[in-house]
Each structure stands twice: as C-alpha cells, then as structure tokens.
C-alpha positions in Angstrom: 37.2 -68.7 -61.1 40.9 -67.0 -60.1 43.6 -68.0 -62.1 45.7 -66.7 -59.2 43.2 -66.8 -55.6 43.7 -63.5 -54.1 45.2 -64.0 -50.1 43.9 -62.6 -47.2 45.2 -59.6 -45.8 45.3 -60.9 -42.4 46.4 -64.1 -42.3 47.5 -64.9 -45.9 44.9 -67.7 -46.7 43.8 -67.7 -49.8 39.7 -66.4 -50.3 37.4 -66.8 -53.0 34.9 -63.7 -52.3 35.8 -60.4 -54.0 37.0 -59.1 -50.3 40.4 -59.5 -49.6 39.7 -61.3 -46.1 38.7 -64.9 -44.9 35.8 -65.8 -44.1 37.1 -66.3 -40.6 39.1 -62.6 -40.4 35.8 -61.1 -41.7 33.5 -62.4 -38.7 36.7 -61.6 -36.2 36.4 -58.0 -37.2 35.1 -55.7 -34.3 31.5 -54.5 -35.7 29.1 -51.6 -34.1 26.2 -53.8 -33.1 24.4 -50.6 -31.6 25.2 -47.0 -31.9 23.9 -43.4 -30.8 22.9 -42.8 -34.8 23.4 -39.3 -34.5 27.3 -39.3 -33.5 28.1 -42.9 -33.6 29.3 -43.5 -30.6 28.9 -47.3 -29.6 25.9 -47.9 -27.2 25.5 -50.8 -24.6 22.1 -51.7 -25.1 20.8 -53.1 -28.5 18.3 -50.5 -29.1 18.4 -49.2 -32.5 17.7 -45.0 -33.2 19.1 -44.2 -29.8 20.8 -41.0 -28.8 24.1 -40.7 -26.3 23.7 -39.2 -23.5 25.7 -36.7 -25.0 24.2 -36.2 -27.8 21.0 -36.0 -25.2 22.6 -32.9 -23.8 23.7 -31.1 -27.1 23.5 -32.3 -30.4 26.5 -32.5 -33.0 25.7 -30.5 -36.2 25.6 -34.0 -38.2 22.5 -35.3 -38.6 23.6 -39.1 -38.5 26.9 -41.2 -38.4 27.2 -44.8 -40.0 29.7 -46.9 -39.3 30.7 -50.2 -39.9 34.0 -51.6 -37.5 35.4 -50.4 -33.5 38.7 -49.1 -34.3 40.3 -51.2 -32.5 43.4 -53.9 -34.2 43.0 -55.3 -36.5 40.9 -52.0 -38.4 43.9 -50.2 -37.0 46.3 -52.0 -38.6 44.3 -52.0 -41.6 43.9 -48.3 -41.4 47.8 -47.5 -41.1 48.7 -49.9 -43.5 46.6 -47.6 -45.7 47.1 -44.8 -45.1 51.6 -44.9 -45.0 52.2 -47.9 -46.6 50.0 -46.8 -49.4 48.3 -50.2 -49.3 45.4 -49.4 -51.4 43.4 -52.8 -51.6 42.4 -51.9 -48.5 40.8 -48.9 -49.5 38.0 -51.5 -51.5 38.2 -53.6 -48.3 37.1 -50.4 -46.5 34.4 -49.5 -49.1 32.7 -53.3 -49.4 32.6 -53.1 -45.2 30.7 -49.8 -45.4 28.5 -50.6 -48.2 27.7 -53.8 -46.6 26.9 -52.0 -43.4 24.9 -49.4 -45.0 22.4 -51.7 -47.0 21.8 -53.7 -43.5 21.3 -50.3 -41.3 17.9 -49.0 -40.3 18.9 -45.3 -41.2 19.8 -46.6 -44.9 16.8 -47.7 -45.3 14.8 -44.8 -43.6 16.0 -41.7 -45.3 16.7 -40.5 -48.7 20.4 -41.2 -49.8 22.3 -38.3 -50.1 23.0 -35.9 -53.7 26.5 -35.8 -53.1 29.4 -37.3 -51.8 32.3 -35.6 -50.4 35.5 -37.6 -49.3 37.1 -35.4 -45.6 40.0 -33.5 -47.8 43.4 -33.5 -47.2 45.9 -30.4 -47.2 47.5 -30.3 -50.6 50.5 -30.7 -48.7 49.7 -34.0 -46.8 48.0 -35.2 -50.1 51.6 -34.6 -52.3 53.3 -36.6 -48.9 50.7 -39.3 -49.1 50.0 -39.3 -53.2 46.4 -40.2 -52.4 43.8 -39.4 -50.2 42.6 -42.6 -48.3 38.6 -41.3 -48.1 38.5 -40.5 -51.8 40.0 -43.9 -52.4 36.7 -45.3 -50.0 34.3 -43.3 -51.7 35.1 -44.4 -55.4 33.5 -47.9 -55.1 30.3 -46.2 -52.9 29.7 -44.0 -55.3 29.9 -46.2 -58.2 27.6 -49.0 -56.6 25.4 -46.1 -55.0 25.3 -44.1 -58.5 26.0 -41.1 -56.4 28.5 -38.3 -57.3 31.7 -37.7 -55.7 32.8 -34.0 -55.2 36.3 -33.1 -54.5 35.9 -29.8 -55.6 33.6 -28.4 -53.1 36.3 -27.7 -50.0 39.3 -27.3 -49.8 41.2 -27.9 -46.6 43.0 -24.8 -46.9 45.2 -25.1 -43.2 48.1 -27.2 -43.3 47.4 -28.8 -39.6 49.5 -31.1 -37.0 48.0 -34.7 -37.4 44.7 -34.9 -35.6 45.8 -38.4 -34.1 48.8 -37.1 -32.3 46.2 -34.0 -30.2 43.7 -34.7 -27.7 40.1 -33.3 -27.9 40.9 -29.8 -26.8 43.6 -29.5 -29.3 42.3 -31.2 -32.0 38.9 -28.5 -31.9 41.5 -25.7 -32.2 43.9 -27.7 -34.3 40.8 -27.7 -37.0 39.0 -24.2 -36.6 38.3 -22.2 -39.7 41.0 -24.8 -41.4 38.2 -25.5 -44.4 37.0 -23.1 -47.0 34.3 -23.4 -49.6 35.1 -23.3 -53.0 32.2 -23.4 -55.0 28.6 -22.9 -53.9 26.7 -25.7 -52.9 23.1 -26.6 -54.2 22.8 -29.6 -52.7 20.0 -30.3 -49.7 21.7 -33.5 -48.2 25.2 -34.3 -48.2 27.3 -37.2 -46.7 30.8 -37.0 -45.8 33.0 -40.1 -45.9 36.1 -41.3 -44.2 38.4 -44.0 -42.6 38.1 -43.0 -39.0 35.9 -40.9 -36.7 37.5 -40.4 -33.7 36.2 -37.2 -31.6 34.1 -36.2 -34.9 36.4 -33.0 -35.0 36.7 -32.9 -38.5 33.1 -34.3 -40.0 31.6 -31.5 -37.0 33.8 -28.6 -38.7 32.8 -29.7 -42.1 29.2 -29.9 -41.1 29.1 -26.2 -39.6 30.7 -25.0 -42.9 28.6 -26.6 -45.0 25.4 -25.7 -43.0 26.3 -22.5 -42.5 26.1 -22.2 -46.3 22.4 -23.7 -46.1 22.9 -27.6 -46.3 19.9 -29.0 -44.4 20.7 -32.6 -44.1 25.5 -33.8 -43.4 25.3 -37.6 -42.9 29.0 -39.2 -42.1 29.3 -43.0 -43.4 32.6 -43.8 -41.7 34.7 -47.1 -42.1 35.4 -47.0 -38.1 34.2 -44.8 -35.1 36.6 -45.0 -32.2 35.0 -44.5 -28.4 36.5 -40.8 -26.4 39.6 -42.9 -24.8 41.1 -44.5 -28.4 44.4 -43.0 -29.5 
C-alpha cells in the first residue's frame, strides 16, 4: 500500500501498479501489433516472423528489432519529456513497456537472450548537455530483471554529430558514418542494443556493422518505439 499513490504521467490520476500510468493511458498507448521482426517496421497484416518488403530486397545488418509503442503522441511526448526535461521516471516507464513486450513476443521466446547489453551511446559532449543518457537509463531495469550485463565501455561514440532528428535519411546515413569506435575487444557471440526510438535504424545499422565487423554473429535492437519512414 502507498502512503503517497504515485499519479499518472498522463493525466494525473492517481495508479496503484508500479507503472506510472493508468490503467486507461496504458491500453491508449499506440502498440506494434505486427512487425517485419528483422527491422521493425510496422506490418499490416497480423502475421507474426514476417519480413518488409524491404527487408525482402536487402537485409539490415541487425538480426531482429523488438519494439514495444508507434511513436506517435503520446510516446513522443513521453520521449521529449525524457530526454530535455530530464524526466527520468519515464525512463522505468520505458523499461517496464519493453520488458513487458519482450516476455509476450514470439522472438523472446525463440532465441537465446543476448550476453550483453549495450545502451546506443551518446557523444561525451551531448551526455555533459544532457547529464544522462536516456538508453542507459532504459537498460538499467532490463538488465537487472533479465540478469544480463550492461556495457558502456565497449563503444564510444567518438563524433560529436547534428541531432539525427533534425536530418532526413540521406543525411542522417552520412551524419553517422565511421562516428563509433571500439574500445575494447568484444568476446561476445550475441549482442542487443537498446534505445528510446528507432526511427530510420541509422544508428542501431552503424553499430551493427561495427560490431560485426569485429566478428559478433548475432545484434538484436529491443527499442521502446519504432517510428514508420515518414515520422519526424
């Protein structure tokens, strides 16, 4: 029992779950019913282990993407509210979503779970502007439910870049080349790579040619939110 019933982030009624939404919020939330399961993208029809057509054509270098919301409002709101008004419970919202999401999807359930965790790294420039980085904040609770270890010292995102939100595709493939290194090597077989939003897959797709390149077999992407080709 709360001595003081946490609110809703939404709409400010008061919840008794250890989620920071209603229960009404909660079932409002866009969700991915169906999705292409190697790049995420949302799918039409209901069938589960489907590819894109464009991931029919030529396949990303990620193996699979899991997602849990469209990110569309009000996981857009959330998101910002995040990520520059350094609203952090939302950060365990994120990570009870995703976990929630992963223990009900068919890939989950299908495939080994990954030897390490790596949260998409910031610049250490953005990271001092921000004080946090919003997909190590994710990863935390994941890790700890999943009992699997989080690595931050793996890559380092060593090119301070424009804002991938502010480019279009084009830009944002040039925006990101060559901007991560490898630190350390990497024993690791199978790796996942978590963060708030997917939008093009820029960022998880130059991750997952660095870290196959430097023999990975198996980069997995559990994502809060996968935006379609035409969000901003």
């Amino acid at each position: 029992m709360y001595l003081f019933a946490p609110c809703c982030v939404l709409c400010g009624e008061k919840v008794g779950s250890n989620i920071s939404l209603c229960e009404s919020c909660l079932q409002d939330l866009p969700r991915i019913p169906s999705c292409c399961y190697r790049c995420g993208l949302p799918l039409k029809n209901k069938l589960n282990n489907t590819l894109c057509g464009q991931c029919q054509q030529s396949l990303p270098p990620i193996d699979y993407l899991i997602s849990s919301l469209h990110y569309a409002y009000p996981v857009s709101y959330l998101v910002s509210q995040l990520k520059f008004q350094h609203h952090l419970v939302h950060a365990k919202i994120f990570a009870q979503l995703l976990l929630t999401t992963l223990q009900a999807h068919s890939l989950y359930h299908s495939i080994p779970l990954p030897e390490i965790i790596i949260p998409v790294p910031l610049h250490k420039k953005r990271l001092r502007q921000r004080g946090f980085n919003q997909a190590l904040e994710i990863a935390r609770p994941i890790s700890k439910t999943l009992a699997i270890p989080v690595s931050t010292g793996l890559i380092r995102r060593a090119k301070y870049t424009q804002a991938q939100s502010l480019l279009n595709a084009v830009e944002r493939r040039k925006n990101l080349r060559h901007s991560f290194t490898l630190i350390k090597p990497i024993s690791a077989q199978h790796i996942v790579l978590v963060d708030d939003v997917v939008t093009t897959g820029t960022t998880v797709y130059e991750l997952a040619h660095l870290l196959k390149k430097e023999g990975v077999k198996t980069v997995g992407v559990w994502a809060v939110a996968r935006a379609t080709h035409h969000s901003k």
